[in-house]
C-alpha positions as CSV (number, residue, x, y, z in Angstrom):
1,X,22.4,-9.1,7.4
2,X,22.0,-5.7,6.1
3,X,18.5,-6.5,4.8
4,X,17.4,-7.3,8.6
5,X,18.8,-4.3,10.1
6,X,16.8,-2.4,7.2
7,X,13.4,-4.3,8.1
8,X,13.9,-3.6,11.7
9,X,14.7,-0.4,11.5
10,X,11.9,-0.1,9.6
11,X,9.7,-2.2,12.1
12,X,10.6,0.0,14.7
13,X,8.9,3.3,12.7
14,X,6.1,1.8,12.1
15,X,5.2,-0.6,15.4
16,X,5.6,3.4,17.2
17,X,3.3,4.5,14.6
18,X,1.0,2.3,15.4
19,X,1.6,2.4,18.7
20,X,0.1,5.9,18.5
21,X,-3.2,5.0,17.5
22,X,-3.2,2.1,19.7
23,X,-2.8,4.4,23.1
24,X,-5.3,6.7,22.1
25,X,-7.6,3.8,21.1
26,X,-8.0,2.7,24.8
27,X,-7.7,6.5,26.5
28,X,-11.0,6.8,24.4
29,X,-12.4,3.4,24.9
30,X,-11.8,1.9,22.0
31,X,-11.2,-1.4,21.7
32,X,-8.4,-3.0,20.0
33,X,-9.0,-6.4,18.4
34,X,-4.9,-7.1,18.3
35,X,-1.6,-5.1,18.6
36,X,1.2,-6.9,16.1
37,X,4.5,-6.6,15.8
38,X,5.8,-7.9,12.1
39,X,3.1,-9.4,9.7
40,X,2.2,-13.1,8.5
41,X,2.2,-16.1,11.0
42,X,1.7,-15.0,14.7
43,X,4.3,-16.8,16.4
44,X,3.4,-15.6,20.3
45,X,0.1,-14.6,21.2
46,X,-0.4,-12.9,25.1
47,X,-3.9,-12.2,25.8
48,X,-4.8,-10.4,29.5
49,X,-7.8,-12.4,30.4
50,X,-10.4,-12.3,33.4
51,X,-8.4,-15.4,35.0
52,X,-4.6,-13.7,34.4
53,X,-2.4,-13.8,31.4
54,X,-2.7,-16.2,28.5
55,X,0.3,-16.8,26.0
56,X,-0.1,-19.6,22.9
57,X,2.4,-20.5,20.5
58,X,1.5,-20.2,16.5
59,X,-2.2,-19.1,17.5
60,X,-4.0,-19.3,14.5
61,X,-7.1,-17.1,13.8
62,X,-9.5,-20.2,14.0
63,X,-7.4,-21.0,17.9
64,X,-8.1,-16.8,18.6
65,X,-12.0,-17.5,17.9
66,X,-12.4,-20.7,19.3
67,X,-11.2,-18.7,23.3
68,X,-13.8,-17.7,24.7
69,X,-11.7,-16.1,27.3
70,X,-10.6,-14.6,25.0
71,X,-13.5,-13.0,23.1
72,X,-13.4,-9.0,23.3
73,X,-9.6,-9.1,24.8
74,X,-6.5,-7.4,23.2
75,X,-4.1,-10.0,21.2
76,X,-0.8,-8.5,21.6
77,X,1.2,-11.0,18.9
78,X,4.5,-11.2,17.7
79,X,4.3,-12.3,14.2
80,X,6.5,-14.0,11.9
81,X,7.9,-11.6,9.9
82,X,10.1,-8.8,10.9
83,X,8.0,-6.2,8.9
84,X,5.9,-3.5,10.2
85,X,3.4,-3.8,12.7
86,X,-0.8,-3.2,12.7
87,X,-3.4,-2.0,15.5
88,X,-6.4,-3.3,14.4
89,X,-9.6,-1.7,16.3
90,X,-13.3,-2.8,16.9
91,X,-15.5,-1.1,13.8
92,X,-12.2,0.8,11.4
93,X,-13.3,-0.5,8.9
94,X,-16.9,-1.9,9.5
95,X,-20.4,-1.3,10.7
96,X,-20.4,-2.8,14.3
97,X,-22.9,-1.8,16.6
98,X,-20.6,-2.6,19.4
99,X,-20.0,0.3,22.3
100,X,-16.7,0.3,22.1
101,X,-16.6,0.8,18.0
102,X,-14.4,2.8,16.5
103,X,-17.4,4.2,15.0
104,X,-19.8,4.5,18.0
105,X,-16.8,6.8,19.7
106,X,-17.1,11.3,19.6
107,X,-15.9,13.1,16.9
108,X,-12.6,14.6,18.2
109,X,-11.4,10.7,19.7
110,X,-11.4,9.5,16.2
111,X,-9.7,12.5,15.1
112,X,-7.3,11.9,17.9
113,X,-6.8,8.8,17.6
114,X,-6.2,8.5,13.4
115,X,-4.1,11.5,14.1
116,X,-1.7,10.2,16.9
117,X,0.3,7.6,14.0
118,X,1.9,10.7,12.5
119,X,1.8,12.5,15.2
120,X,3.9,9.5,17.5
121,X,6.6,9.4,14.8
122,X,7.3,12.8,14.8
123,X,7.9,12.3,18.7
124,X,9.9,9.2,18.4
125,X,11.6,11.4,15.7
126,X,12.3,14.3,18.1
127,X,13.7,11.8,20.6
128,X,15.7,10.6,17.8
129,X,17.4,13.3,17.2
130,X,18.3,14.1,20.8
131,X,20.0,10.9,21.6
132,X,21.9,11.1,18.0
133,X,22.7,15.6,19.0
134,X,23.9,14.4,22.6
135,X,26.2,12.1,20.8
136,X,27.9,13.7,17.8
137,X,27.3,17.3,18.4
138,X,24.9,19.7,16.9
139,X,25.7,21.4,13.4
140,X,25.4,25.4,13.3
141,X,25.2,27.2,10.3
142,X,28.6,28.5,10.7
143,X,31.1,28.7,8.0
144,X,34.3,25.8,8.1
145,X,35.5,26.5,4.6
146,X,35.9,28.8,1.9
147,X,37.3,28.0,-1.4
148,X,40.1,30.3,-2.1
149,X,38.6,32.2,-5.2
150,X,35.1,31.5,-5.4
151,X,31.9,33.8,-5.8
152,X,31.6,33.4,-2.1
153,X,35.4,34.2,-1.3
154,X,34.7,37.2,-3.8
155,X,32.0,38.1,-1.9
156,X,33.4,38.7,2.0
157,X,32.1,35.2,3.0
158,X,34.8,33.9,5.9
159,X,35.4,31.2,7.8
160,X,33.5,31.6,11.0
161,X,30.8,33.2,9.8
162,X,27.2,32.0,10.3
163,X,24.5,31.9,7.5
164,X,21.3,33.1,8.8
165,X,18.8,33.5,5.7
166,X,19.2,32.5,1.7
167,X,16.9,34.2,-0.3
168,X,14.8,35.1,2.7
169,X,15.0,31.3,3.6
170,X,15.7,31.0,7.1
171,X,19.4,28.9,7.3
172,X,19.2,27.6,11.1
173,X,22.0,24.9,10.7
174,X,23.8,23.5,8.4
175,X,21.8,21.1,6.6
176,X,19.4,23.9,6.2
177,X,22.1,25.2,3.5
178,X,22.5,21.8,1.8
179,X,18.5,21.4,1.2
180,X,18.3,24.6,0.3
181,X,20.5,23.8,-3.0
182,X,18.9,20.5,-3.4
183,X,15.1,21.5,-3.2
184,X,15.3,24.9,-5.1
185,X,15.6,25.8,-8.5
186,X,19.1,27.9,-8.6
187,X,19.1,30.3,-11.4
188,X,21.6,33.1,-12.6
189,X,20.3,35.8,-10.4
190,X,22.7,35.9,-7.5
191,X,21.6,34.7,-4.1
192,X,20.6,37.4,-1.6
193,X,22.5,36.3,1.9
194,X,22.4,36.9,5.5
195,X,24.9,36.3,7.8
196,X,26.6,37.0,11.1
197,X,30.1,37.4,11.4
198,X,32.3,35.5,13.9
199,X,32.5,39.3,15.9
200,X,28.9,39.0,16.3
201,X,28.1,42.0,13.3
202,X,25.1,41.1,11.0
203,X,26.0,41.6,7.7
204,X,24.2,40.8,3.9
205,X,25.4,40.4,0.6
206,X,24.8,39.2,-3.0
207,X,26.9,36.0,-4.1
208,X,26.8,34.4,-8.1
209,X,25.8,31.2,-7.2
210,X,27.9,30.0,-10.6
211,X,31.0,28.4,-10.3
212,X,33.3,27.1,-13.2
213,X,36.1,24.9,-12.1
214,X,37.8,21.3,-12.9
215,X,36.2,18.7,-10.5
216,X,35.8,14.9,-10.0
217,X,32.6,14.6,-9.3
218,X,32.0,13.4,-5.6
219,X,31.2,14.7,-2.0
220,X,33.4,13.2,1.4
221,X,33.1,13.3,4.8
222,X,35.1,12.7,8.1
223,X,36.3,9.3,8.7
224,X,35.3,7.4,11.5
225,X,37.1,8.3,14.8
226,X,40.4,6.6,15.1
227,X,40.6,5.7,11.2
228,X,42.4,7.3,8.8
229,X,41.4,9.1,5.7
230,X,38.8,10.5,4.2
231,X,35.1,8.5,3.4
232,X,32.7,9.2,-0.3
233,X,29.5,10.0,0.9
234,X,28.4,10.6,-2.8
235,X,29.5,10.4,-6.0
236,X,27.9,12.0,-9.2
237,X,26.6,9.5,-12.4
238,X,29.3,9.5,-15.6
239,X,32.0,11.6,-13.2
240,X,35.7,10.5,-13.7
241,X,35.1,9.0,-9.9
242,X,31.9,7.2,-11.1
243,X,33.9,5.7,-14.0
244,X,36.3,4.8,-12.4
245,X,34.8,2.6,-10.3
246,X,35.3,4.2,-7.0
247,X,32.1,3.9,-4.8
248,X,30.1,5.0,-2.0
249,X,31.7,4.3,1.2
250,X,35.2,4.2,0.2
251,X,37.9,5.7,2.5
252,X,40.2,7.9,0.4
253,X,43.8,7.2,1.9
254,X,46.0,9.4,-0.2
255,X,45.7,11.7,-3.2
256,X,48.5,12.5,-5.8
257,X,51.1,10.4,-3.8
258,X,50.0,12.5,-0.5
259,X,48.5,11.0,2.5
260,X,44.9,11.8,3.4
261,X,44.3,11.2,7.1
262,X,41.3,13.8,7.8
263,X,39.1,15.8,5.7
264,X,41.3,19.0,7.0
265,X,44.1,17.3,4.8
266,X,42.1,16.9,1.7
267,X,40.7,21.0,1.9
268,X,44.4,22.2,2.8
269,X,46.3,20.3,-0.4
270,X,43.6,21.5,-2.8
271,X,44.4,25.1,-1.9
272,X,47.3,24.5,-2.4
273,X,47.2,22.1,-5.5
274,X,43.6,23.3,-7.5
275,X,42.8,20.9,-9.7
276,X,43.7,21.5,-13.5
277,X,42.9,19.3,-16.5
278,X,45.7,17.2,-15.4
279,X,45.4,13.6,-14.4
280,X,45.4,12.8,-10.7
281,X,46.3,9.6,-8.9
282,X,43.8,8.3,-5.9
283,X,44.4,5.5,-3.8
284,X,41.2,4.4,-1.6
285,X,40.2,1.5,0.8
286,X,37.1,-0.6,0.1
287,X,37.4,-2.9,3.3
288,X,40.9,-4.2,3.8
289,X,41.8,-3.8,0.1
290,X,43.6,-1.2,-1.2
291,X,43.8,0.1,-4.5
292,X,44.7,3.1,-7.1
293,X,43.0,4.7,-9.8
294,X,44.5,7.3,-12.2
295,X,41.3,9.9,-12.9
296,X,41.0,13.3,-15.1
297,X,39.1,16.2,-14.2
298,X,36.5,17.8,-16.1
299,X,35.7,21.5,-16.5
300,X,32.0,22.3,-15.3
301,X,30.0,25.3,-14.2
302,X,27.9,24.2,-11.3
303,X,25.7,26.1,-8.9
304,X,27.6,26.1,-5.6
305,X,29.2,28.9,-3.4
306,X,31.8,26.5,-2.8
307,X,31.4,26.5,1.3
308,X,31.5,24.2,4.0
309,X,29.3,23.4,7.1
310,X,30.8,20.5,8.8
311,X,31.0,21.4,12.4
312,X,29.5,19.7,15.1
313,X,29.5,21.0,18.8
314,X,28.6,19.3,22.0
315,X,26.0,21.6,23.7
316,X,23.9,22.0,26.7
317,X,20.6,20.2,27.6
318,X,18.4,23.3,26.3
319,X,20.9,23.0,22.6
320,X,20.3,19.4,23.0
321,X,16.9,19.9,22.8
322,X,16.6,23.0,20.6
323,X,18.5,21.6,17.8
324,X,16.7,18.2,17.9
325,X,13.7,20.5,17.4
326,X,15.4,22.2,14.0
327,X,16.4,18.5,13.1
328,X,12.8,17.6,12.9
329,X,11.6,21.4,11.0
330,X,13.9,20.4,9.0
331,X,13.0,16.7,7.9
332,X,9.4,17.9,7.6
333,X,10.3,21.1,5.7
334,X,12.7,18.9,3.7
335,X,9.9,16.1,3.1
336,X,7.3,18.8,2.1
337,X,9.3,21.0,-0.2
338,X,10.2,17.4,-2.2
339,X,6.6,16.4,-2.5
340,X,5.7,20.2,-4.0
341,X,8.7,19.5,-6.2
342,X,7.2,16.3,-7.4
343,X,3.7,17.8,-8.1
344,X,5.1,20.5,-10.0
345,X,7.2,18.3,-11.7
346,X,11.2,18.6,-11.1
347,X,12.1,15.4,-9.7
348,X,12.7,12.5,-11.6
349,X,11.8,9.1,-11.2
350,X,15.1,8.2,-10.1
351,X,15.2,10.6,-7.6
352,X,12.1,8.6,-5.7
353,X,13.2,5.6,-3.4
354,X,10.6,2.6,-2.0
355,X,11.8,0.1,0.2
356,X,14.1,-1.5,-2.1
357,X,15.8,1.9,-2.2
358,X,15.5,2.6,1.6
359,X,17.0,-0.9,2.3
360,X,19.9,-0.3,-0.6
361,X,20.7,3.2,1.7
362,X,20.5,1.7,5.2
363,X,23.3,-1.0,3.8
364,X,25.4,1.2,2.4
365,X,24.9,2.9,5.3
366,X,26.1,0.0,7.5
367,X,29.0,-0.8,5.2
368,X,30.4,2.5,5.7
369,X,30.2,2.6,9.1
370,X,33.2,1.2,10.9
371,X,32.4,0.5,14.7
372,X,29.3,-0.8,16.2
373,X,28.5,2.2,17.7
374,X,28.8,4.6,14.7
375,X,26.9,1.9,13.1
376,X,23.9,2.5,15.5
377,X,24.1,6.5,15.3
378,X,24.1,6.2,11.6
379,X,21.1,4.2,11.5
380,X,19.5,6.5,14.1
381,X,20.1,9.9,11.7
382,X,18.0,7.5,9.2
383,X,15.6,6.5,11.4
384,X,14.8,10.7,12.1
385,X,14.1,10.8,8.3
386,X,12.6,8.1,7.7
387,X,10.0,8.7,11.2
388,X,9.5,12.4,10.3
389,X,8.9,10.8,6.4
390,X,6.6,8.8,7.4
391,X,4.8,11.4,10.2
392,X,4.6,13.9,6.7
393,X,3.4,11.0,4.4
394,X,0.9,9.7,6.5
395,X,-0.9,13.4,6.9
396,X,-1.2,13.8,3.0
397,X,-4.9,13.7,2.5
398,X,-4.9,11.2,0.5
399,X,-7.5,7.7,0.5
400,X,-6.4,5.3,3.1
401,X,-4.0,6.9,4.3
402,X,-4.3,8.9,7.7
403,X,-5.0,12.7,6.4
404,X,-7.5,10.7,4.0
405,X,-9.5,9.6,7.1
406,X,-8.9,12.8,8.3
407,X,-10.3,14.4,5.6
408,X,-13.2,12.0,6.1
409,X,-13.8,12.8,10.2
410,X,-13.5,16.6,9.4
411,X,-16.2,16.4,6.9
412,X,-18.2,14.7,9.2
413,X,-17.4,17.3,11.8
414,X,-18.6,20.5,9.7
415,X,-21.7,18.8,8.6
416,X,-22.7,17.0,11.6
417,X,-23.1,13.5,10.3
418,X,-21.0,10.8,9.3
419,X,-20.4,10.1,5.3
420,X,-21.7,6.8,4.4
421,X,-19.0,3.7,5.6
422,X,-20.0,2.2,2.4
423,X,-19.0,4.7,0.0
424,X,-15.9,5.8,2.3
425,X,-14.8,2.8,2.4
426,X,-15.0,2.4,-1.4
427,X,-12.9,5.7,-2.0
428,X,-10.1,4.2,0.8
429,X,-10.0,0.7,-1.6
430,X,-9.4,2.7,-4.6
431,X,-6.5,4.7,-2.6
432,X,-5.0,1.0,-1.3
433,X,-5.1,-0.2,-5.0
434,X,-3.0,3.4,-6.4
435,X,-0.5,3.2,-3.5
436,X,0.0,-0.5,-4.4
437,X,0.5,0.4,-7.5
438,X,2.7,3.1,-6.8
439,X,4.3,0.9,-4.7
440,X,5.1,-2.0,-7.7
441,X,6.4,1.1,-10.0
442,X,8.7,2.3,-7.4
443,X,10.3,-0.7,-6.5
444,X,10.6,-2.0,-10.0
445,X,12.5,1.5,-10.5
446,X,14.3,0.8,-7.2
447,X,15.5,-2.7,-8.3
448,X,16.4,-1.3,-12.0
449,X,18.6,1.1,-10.4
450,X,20.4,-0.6,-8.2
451,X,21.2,-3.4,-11.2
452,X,21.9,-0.6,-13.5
453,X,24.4,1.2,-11.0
């Protein structure tokens, strides 16, 4: 089941992409051979012919050419499998002397038209993000937590403060923070930070972004609403929670004999119980099975100020709408900084995820999830990054992709004639054959992963 949410989710992404270049296909007369949904078999054809609307069950492409009716029509089709969708348009991809070519149309309606894919999904990503902000709340960049004794305590750092800028990065909410640590190489200098406090007085100061202390090894988040305890939204590899066996998705119930029923619980016994080298006793719910695990801290140094940003407000229409517009900087700005990290080298192969990977997320995803309707906001907060992935991905200029074709149509633009089809379309084959093979490589390290975790 948890594969064909994945695949629609992910047939949803990309039948808007495509819906993008399909619109401003026919604004600039372009036609548009057929408009899929999923790929292999069609299974329902509709055709809008001169004498009204056609529909044929398991058209084949020998049935589409034998119509005359319905010879230069649009075949919308719904195809077999729930993967994906395709616009395919008169002359992409070969000479045709037709007048409504792909080819035969100005300049800036190809451009338009190869641009409006990515362009489309960072839309449907923006609307996204709306619907899942009018739901849950917005998250500011304000301070919920401060560990009692850390460089960030040390520092002045309070509860109710709002980070504005890290390093002269601007910090606009707060997963703004969290990428920050992810996507940047955190040294020994201390951090330079701006903030505001919760009086409204603008304030900056230096933290030591080191931090020695025993930990477990693992990240949590709020339960759903009406269940109790807390729920593992990561855990580190080779940590005493990894080891012991405790996994993604599990709802921590109590901790050292006392009850966890909110994540307000967890933060208030840890202040007043740090822990020490000592072993601990966790009991935690994976579905309707409980059990209990004796675990024992380890002492690390780790590069954390040791705050939290887990608020959500309900706001207004206009902070409806301006934080769905930070949720989508910060997808893109998220996306981009982890393709310069790849190019310069500082992710590793494990840290890159295909569909295999996706699909192993979106069903963990699901299986954490407790109600139908947290269920469906989860899988919309991963259909903003994936959209707002694929807008970014899409743009790289790169052969056969969009910003290679780009690239292509801009040439063509400053020099005032087209490059050769032939040879373009030789340089977007050898692009399809390194993303396929890309592709393989990723999956096969998907696949390995998941058997290996």
């Amino acid at each position: 089941m948890n594969i064909i949410i994945a695949l629609l989710v992910f047939t949803v992404i990309i039948v808007l992409h495509e819906m993008g270049h399909f619109l401003l296909a026919k604004k600039n007369g372009v036609g548009v051979t057929e408009f899929s949904v999923g790929m292999g078999p069609r299974l329902i054809t509709l055709v809008k012919t001169d004498q009204g609307m056609s529909c044929k069950l398991l058209a084949n492409t020998k049935y589409c050419e034998s119509r005359e009716d319905w010879e230069n029509k649009t075949k919308y089709s719904w195809k077999l499998l729930p993967i994906g969708g395709s616009c395919m348009m008169v002359g992409e991809d070969e000479v045709n002397e037709a007048p409504d070519s792909f080819q035969k149309a100005g300049i800036w309606a190809r451009i338009s038209i190869i641009a409006a894919g990515p362009v489309f999904n960072f839309i449907s990503a923006f609307i996204f993000a709306i619907i899942l902000i009018a739901n849950v709340g917005y998250n500011p960049s304000e301070i919920t937590y401060v560990k009692e004794g850390s460089p960030a305590a040390e520092a002045g750092l309070q509860e109710g403060d709002r980070i504005t800028e890290i390093n002269g990065d601007s910090i606009s909410i707060g997963k703004d923070y969290d990428v920050y640590f992810n996507l940047h190489v955190i040294g020994d200098e201390p951090l330079h930070i701006k903030y505001v406090t919760s009086e409204g007085e603008k304030k900056e100061v230096d933290v030591d972004p080191n931090y020695s202390y025993y930990r477990l090894g693992y990240s949590y988040g709020s339960s759903d609403e009406g269940a109790k305890g807390i729920v593992i939204t990561a855990i580190e590899k080779d940590s005493p929670m990894d080891q012991a066996g405790v996994k993604v998705g599990d709802t921590v119930t109590a901790f050292n004999g006392i009850a966890i029923q909110e994540a307000k619980d967890m933060e208030e016994y840890l202040a007043k119980n740090p822990l020490t080298g000592e072993e601990i006793t966790l009991t935690y719910q994976r579905e309707k099975e409980s059990k209990t695990v004796k675990l024992t801290p380890y002492y690390a140094t780790v590069k954390s100020l040791q705050i939290s940003m887990g608020k959500y407000e309900k706001g207004n229409v206009l902070q409806v709408v301006k934080y769905g517009a930070s949720e989508i900087r910060f997808w893109i700005e998220s996306t981009l900084k982890s393709l310069g990290m790849m190019i310069r080298g500082k992710v590793s192969k494990d840290d890159v995820s295909g569909v295999v990977g996706i699909v192993d997320m979106i069903g963990t995803t699901v299986d954490a999830s407790k109600t139908a309707f947290t269920t469906f906001l989860n899988l919309l907060n991963i259909a903003i990054l994936l959209s707002a992935n694929l807008g970014v991905m899409n743009l790289i200029p790169f052969p056969a992709l969009d910003g290679g074709r780009l690239i292509f149509l801009f040439i063509e633009l400053f020099r005032g004639k087209p490059v050769d089809q032939e040879k373009e379309g030789i340089v977007h084959l050898v692009g399809i054959v390194l993303l396929m093979a890309l592709m393989i490589f990723v999956t096969y390290n998907d696949i390995a992963r998941i058997i290996g975790g």
